[in-house]
Each structure stands twice: as structure tokens, then as C-alpha cells.
C-alpha positions in Angstrom: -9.3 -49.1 73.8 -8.5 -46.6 71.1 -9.8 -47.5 67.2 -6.3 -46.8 66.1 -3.2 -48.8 67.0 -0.2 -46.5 67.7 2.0 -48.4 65.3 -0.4 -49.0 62.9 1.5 -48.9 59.4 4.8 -49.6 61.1 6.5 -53.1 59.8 6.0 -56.1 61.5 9.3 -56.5 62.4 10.4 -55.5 66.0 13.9 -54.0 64.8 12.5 -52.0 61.6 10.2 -50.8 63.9 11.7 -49.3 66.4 13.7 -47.2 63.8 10.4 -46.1 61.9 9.0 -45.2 65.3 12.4 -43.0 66.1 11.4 -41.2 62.5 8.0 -40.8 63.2 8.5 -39.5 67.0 10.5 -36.9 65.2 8.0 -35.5 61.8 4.1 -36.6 63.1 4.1 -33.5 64.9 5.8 -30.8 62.3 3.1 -28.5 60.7 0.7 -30.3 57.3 1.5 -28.7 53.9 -1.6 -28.9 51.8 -0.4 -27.6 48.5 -3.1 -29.4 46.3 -6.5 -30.0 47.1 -10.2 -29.6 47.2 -11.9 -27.7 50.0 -14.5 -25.0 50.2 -12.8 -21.7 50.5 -16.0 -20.6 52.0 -15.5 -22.5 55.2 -12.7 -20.5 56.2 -14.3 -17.0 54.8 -17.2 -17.2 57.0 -16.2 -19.7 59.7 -19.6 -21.1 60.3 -19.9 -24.2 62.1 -20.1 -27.2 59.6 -23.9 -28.2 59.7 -23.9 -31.8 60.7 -21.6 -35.2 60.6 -23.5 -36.6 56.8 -22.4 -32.9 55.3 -19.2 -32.8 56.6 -18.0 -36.6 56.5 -19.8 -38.3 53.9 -22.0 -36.5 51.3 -18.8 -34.4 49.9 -16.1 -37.5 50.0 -15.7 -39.1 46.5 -13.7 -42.2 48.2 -17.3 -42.8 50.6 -19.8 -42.3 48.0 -17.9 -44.3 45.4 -17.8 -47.7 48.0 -21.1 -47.5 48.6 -22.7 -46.3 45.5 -20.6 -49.5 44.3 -22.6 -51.9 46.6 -26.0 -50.7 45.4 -26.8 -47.4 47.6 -27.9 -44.9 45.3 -26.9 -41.3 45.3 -30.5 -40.0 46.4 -30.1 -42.4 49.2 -27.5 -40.9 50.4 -28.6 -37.2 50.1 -26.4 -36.5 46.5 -28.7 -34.1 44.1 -27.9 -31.9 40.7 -24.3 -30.8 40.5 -23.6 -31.6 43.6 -26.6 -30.5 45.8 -26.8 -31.8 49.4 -29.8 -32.6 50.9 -31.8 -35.2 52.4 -32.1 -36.4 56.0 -28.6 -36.1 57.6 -29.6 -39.1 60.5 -30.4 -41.1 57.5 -27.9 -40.5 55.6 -25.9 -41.1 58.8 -27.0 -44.4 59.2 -27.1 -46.0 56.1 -23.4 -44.9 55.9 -22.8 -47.1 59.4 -24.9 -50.0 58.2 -22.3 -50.3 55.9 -19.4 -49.0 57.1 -17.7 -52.4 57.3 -17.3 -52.2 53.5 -14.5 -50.1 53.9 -12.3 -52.4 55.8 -8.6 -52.8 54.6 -9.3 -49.0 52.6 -7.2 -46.4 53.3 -11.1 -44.8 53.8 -11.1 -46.6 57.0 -8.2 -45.4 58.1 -8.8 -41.9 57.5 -12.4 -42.2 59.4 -11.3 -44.2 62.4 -8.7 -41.3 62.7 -11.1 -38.5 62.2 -13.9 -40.8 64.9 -10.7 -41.4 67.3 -8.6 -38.4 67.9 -11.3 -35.4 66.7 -14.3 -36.6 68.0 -12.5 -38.8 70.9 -14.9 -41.7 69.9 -13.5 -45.3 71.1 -16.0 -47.7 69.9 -15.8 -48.9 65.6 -19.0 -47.3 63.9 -21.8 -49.9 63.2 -25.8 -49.8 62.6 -26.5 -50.0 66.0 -24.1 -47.1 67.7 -25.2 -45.1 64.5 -27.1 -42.7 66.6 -24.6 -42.2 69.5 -22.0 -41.3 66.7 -24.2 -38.9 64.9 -25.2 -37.0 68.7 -21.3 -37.2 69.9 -20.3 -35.1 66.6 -23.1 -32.9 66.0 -22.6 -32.0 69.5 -19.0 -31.4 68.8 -19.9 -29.1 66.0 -22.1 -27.1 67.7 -18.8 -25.8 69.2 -16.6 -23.3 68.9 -13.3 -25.0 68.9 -14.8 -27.1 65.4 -15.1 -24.3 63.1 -13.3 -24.4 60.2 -10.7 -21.6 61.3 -10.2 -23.1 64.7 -9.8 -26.9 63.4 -7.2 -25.3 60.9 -5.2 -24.3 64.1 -5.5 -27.9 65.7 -4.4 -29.5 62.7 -1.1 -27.9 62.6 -2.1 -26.9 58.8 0.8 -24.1 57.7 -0.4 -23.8 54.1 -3.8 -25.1 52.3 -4.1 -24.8 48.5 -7.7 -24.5 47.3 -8.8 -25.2 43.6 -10.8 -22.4 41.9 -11.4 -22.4 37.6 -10.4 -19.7 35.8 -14.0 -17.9 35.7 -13.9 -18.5 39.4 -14.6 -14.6 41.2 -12.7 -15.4 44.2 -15.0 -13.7 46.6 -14.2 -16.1 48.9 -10.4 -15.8 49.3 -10.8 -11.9 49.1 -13.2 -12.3 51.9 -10.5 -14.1 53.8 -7.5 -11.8 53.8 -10.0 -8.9 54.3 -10.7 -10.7 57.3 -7.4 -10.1 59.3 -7.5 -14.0 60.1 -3.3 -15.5 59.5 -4.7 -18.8 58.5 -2.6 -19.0 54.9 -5.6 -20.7 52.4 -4.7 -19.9 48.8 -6.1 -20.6 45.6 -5.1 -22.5 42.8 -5.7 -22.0 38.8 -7.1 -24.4 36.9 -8.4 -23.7 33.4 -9.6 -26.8 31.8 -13.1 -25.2 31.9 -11.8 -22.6 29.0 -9.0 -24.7 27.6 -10.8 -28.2 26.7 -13.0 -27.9 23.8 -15.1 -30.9 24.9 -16.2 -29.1 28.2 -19.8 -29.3 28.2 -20.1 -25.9 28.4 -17.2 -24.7 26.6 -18.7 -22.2 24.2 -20.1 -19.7 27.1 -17.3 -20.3 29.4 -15.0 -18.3 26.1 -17.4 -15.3 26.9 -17.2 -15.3 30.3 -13.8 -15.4 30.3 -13.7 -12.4 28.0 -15.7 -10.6 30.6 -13.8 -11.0 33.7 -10.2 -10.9 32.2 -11.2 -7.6 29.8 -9.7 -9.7 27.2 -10.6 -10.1 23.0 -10.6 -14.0 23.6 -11.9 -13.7 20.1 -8.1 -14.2 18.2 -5.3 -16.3 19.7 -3.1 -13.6 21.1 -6.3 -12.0 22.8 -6.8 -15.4 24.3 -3.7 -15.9 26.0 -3.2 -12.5 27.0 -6.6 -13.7 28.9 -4.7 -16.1 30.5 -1.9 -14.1 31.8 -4.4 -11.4 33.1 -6.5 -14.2 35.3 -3.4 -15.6 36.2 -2.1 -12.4 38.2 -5.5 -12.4 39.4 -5.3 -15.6 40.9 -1.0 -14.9 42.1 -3.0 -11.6 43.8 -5.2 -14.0 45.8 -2.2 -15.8 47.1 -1.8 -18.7 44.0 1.1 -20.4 44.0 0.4 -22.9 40.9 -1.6 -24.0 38.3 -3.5 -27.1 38.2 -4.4 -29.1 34.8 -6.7 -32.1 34.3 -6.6 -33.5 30.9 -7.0 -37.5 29.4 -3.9 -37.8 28.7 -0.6 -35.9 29.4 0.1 -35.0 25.4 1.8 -31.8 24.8 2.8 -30.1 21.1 4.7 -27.0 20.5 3.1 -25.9 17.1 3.9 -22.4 15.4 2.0 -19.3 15.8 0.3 -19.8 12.4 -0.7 -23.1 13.5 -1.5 -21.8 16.6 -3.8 -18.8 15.0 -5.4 -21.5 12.8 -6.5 -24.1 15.3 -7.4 -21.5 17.6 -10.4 -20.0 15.4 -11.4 -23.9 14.6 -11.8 -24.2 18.4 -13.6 -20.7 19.2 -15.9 -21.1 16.1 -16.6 -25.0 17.6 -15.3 -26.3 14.5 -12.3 -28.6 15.9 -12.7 -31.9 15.1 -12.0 -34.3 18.3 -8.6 -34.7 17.2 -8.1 -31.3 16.9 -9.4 -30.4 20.0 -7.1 -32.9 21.9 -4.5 -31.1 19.5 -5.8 -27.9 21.2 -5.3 -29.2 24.8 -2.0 -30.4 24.2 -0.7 -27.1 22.4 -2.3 -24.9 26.1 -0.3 -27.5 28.3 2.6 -26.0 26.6 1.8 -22.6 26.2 0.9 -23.3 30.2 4.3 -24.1 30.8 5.7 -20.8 29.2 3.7 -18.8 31.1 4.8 -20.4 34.5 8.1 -19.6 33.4 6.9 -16.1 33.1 5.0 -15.7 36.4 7.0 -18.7 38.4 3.8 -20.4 39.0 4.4 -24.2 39.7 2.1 -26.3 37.3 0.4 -30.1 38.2 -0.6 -31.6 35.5 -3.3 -34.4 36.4 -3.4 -37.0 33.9 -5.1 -40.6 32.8 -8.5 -40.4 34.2 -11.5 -41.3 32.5 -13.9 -39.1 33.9 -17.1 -39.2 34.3 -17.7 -42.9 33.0 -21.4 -43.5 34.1 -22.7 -41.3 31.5 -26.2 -41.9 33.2 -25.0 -40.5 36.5 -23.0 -37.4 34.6 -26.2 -36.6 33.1 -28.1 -36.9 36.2 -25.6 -35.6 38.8 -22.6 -33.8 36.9 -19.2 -34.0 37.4 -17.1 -35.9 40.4 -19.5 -38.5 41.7 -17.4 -40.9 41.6 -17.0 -42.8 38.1 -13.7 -41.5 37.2 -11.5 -44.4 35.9 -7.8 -44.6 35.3 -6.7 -45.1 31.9 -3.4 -46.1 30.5 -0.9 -43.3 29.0 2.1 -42.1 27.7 4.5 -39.8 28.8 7.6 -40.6 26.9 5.7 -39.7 23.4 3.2 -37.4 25.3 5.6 -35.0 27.3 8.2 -34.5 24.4 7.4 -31.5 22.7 6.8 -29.7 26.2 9.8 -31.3 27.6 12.0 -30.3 24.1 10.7 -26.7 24.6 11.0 -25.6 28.2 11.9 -28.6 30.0 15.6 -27.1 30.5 14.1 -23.5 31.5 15.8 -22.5 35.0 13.1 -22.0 37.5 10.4 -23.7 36.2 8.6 -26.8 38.3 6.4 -29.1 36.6 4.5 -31.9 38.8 3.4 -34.5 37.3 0.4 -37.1 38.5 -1.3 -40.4 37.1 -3.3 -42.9 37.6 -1.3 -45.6 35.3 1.2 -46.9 37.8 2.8 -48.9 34.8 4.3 -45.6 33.9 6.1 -45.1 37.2 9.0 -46.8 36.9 9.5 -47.4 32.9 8.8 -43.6 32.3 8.1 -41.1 35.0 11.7 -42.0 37.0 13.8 -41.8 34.0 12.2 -38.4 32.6 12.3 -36.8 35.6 15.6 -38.2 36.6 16.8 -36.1 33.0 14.8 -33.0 33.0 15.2 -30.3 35.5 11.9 -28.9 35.6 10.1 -32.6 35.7 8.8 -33.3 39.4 6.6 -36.4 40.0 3.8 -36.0 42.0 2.6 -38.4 45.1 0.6 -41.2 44.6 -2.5 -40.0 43.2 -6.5 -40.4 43.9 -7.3 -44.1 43.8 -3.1 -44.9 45.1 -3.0 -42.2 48.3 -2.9 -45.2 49.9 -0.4 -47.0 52.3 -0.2 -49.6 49.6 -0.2 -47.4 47.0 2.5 -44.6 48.4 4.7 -47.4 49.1 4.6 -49.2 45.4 5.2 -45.8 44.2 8.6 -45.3 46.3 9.8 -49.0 45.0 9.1 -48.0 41.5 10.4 -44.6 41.6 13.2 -43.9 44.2 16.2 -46.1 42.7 15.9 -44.4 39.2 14.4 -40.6 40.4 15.7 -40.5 43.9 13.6 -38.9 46.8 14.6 -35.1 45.4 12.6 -36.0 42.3 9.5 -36.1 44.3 8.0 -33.8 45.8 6.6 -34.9 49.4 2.9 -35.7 50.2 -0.7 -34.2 48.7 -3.9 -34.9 50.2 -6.1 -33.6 47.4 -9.2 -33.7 49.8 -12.5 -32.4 50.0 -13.3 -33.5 53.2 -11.4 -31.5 55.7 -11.2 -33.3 58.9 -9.4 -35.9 56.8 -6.6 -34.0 56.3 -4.4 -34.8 59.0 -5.2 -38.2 59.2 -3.9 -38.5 55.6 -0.5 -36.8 56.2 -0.4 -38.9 59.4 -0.5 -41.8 56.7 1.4 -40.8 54.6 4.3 -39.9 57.5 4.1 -43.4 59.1 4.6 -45.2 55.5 7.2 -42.9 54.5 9.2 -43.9 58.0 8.8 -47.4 57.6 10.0 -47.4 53.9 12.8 -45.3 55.1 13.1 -47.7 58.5 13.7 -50.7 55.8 16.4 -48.3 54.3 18.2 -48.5 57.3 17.7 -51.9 58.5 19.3 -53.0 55.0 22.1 -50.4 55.4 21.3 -48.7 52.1 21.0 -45.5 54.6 22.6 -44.4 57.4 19.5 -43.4 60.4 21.3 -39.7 59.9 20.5 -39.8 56.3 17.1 -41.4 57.0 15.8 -38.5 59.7 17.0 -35.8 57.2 15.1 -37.3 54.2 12.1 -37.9 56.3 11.9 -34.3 57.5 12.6 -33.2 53.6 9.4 -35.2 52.4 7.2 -34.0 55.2 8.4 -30.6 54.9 11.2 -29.3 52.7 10.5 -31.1 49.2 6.8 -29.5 49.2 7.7 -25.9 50.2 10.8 -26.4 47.6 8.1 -27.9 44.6 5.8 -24.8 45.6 8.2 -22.3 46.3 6.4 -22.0 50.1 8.1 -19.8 52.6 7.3 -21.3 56.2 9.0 -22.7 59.0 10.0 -26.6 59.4 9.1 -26.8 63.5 
């Protein structure tokens, strides 16, 4: 008895599936590519065994705190303190996750964690209240091994390339601490400024003088500010950075005039910008963004139409990512044009582009990155890195953009061991899209086998600019 079905995600029909298994036999095995995501640099610096199954598998995963918190568990419940502080009893915390783990059925949360119970931890039986305990023993005791640190479960999965995300005050002690090392595990960093770019940051106002510290920088006039920018930049490309990452409301660019620029800039630094104007602000450094990846070849992601932190209650409590993050309706076509109009023809330069409006998918995204060479659009995002969601995603794209408009799979996680069970996902739903492709005669099985190796492997190291083999 296994917990997952070997052609789970595969379609139902015997035909279609037999071509999606001839795909998959080919790419499950071929190494992950993890360019965007969320874990702990400091698990790979020190390589200290993860301290027990709530830590590692429940207290730092949005997707399982979310569900439950949903169906009335609250965050001090399960462990969840200021800005993120872990604590609490991990064999409680353990098994008020199993009393209710049956809340996740038909998730892709389920999938992921029968995966990580089934081929990690070589559990067979479905976790429930009453095999709580053996679940929490069988992993600990796993832990407790060498062969489940971070550096050696890096090896297992197969994991070529793993992008961390760092802010732009961020020391990087941890990534220095890793190449000092001597260890060939390639995790990088990745740049993401909001924390000194949006005006509305809680904390925006000290952040400015911090960044003047560790860039050297006058952040003090407009020129100063982005030569700030550049400097931290290089810091972060030293450190192994292969892109930028941006998370703003809504994806609206401008492309004002460096008098405007001057002027709004000493409105925002003297915390004199109206809201308008600071959303004016925000799109003006998506642009200026942009130019410098042209300079520095950095790829930039720009991650928009969430409403974050909606439970102001909780924000005030807890802080940021715990879960009330909402997606919000936007607009590209309007939003993207003065970017687009001012660099969007630049040779070299790759823009990704993410959202959590999936009305935008076919109407906009397709067409605009079907017409501007430096548009990519970015794998189904946060609440759609689904099965259900990747594959509404290729419907609505793929006859407008094509597949080399995309740019392959991101796992975006914070919980490590999930990462190959997500690529596994995202591999078997890719197959049986493709598989359907086939069966129809809209592609030859030649043509399908090459485009499932480039979205596994070859469409992220091209969107990245990754070196790295594809067997």
C-alpha cells in the first residue's frame, strides 16, 4: 500500500495515459530548478539537523497554517508567535495538525504532504489523530540522521539550483557562509527591495537609513538613491543572484522625467507622498528596476495582485505572511505600458511576470507577452500551484503565448521537503496536458518529449540565464 498512486495526475483515459506516462518516465527524474523561492539560507550554511516534524512541516508552511487557521485553530495553537517566532509544544502542535489533516483533501497541500510522508519518510499509512504519535517518532527519528540534513536532502532531491529571497538591507552572512564553506550545493540569493522602494512599508522611514549604511550611498537625493540600488545589487550578483524579485498591489509602471523623478523622490524621503503618490513612486522603481536589469542582466519577477496582509488584527499581532494575503483584480494592459513603451524592446532583458487574477491570463498576459520580447509569464502562482490551477493556466495561455512564452515551473516554497513533490506535480500535469496534445494530433509525441524536457529544464535556465546540465 503506498499513500500515493503511481499515476496519480495522469488522465483517466487508458490511451492519454500511456503517452503522459512515456513523458513522464523520461523528465521525473532530470535534476529540480528552484529559481524562485522561500527557504532559510541558514539551513544550508550550517547544516544542522532540522529540529523536529511541527518546525519543519507545518509551523513555516503558509498553505497549512492558512487551512487550518480557516477552520478555527488559532495561530498560538499551533506554535505561530511575533514575526514569525516558533515555539510551543512540537507533539502538540503535531497533533492538532493530524486531527485535522483530513481538511486538506482534494488540496494540492495534500498532495505535497502524502509525497513528503510517502517517499522521504517511507510512511505507508494516511496521517490521522490516532497514528499522530507514530508519525511524529518515525520523522523525528529520521531527523536525527545524517542523511536529513539540509545539505544532504539537497543531494537526494536532485536540486541543481535553489534561489533564496533576501531584502535589500539583507547582510548575507548566510550565503557568504556557504561558499566559504567549500560545499558545491549552488543556493543563491535573490534581491527584493520593496522594503526600501514602497513608501507604505511599515517601516519605511528607517529602512532609507539603513540602506544608506550598508550601500555607502547619499540615499538623501534621487541620483544617490539609485546609485544605492546598483551598489546592493552587485552585492547581491557577488553572492551568486541571478534576479530580482518585486511584490507590489498592482503591476503599474510610469516612466516620468528626471525632474519629476527628483521631485517625487524628496516627497517620499521627507514622508510627504500622498498615497497616490507613493503608488506613483512604486510604479516609477518598477521601471527604473527594469533599466537596471538591463544594466546588470539581472532577470526581474514582478509579483503582483495580492492583498496582503488582510486580517489587520493578525498583522498587528503576528506581522507579515500568516496567511491573509488575498488576490485582487489588475491590470496589465494600462499598468505595464510605460515600462513596456520604455524597455520592453531592450535586447537581453527578461521580465517574469506573476498574478493572482487568472482573468488576466488569457485577455492580457498571452497577448502582451506574445508582442514584447522581454515579457515572460510566470507559472501559476501561490493560491493556483496547483494541478487545477497549472492546467487552467496552459488552456488560457498556450494558444495565444505558446510554451516559449513561459517560463517552466516555480515552487516558491518555504518548506523544503516540499520541493520535489511540487516539481513532481507540476511534471505529471505538464505530461498529461501535453499527452492530450498528442492524443488530439495538435503535436506530434517527438514534439511533445522535446517541450516537456524544455519546461522541466531548458525554459527556466533560459528565463534565468542558469548554466547547468539537462541529465
Amino acid at each position: 500500500m503506498s499513500l500515493i498512486h503511481p499515476d496519480r495526475l495522469f488522465p483517466p483515459d487508458p490511451t492519454t495515459r500511456a503517452i503522459a506516462r512515456a513523458l513522464y518516465d523520461e523528465i521525473h527524474d532530470l535534476p529540480i530548478f528552484s529559481p524562485h523561492g522561500h527557504c532559510d539560507p541558514a539551513w544550508f550554511a550550517f547544516d544542522q539537523p532540522f529540529p523536529n516534524p511541527s518546525a519543519l512541516l507545518i509551523q513555516p508552511d503558509h498553505y497549512v497554517l492558512r487551512m487550518l487557521v480557516s477552520q478555527g485553530v488559532t495561530f498560538e495553537a499551533l506554535g505561530i508567535g511575533p514575526e514569525g517566532e516558533m515555539g510551543g509544544d512540537p507533539r502538540d502542535v503535531w497533533r492538532l495538525f493530524a486531527r485535522n489533516y483530513h481538511l486538506f483533501r482534494g488540496t494540492p497541500t495534500r498532495l505535497w504532504m502524502d509525497y513528503t510522508f510517502s517517499e522521504l519518510f517511507g510512511l505507508k499509512e494516511r496521517l490521522n489523530g490516532d497514528n499522530a504519535d507514530d508519525y511524529f517518532d518515525r520523522i523525528a527519528e529520521c531527523l536525527a540522521r545524517p542523511e536529513y540534513r539540509p545539505r544532504a536532502l539537497f543531494d537526494r532531491f536532485g536540486i541543481d539550483l535553489l534561489a533564496t529571497t533576501e531584502g535589500a538591507l539583507d547582510p548575507l552572512t548566510h550565503h557568504a557562509a556557504i561558499a566559504k564553506s567549500g560545499w558545491n550545493g549552488r543556493v543563491v540569493t535573490t534581491y527584493r527591495p520593496d522594503e526600501v522602494i514602497d513608501p507604505d512599508h511599515e517601516t519605511f522611514a528607517a529602512n532609507l537609513q539603513r540602506f544608506a549604511a550598508v550601500s555607502g550611498c547619499d540615499v538623501g537625493t534621487w541620483s544617490g538613491y539609485l546609485e544605492a540600488h546598483r551598489v546592493r545589487r552587485a552585492h547581491f550578483r557577488y553572492h551568486g543572484a541571478v534576479a530580482t524579485d518585486h511584490g507590489v498591489p498592482i503591476p503599474q509602471t510610469a516612466d516620468l522625467s528626471r525632474t519629476e523623478c527628483e521631485a517625487l523622490f524628496h516627497k517620499v524621503y521627507t514622508g510627504q507622498a500622498s498615497p497616490v503618490e507613493a503608488g506613483l513612486f512604486r510604479a516609477q522603481m518598477l521601471t527604473e528596476m527594469a533599466r537596471m536589469s538591463i544594466e546588470d542582466g539581472m532577470t526581474m519577477q514582478i509579483h503582483p495582485g495580492s492583498a496582503r496582509n488582510h486580517n489587520r488584527s493578525v498583522f498587528a499581532r503576528l506581522g507579515r505572511d500568516k496567511g491573509f494575503d488575498i488576490p485582487r483584480q489588475v491590470d496589465f494592459v494600462g499598468g505595464l505600458a510605460p515600462l513596456l513603451n520604455a524597455v520592453g524592446d531592450a535586447p537581453g532583458l527578461k521580465i517574469i511576470v506573476f498574478t493572482l487574477d487568472e482573468t488576466t491570463y488569457s485577455r492580457e498576459l498571452a497577448p502582451l507577452a506574445g508582442a514584447y520580447p522581454a515579457l515572460f509569464i510566470g507559472p501559476a502562482w501561490w493560491f493556483f500551484d496547483s494541478p487545477d490551477g497549472i492546467r487552467r493556466q496552459h488552456e488560457a495561455l498556450i494558444e495565444t503565448a505558446g510554451f516559449y512564452n513561459t517560463v517552466g515551473f516555480n515552487d516558491d516554497s518555504r518548506a523544503f521537503p516540499s520541493l520535489p513533490a511540487r516539481h513532481d506535480m507540476a511534471r505529471r500535469v505538464d505530461c498529461a496536458f501535453l499527452a492530450e496534445r498528442v492524443a488530439d494530433h495538435r503535436l506530434t509525441e517527438a514534439e511533445a518529449h522535446e517541450l516537456a524536457l524544455a519546461l522541466t529544464v531548458e525554459l527556466p535556465r533560459r528565463a534565468y540565464s542558469l548554466s547547468g546540465s539537462s541529465s
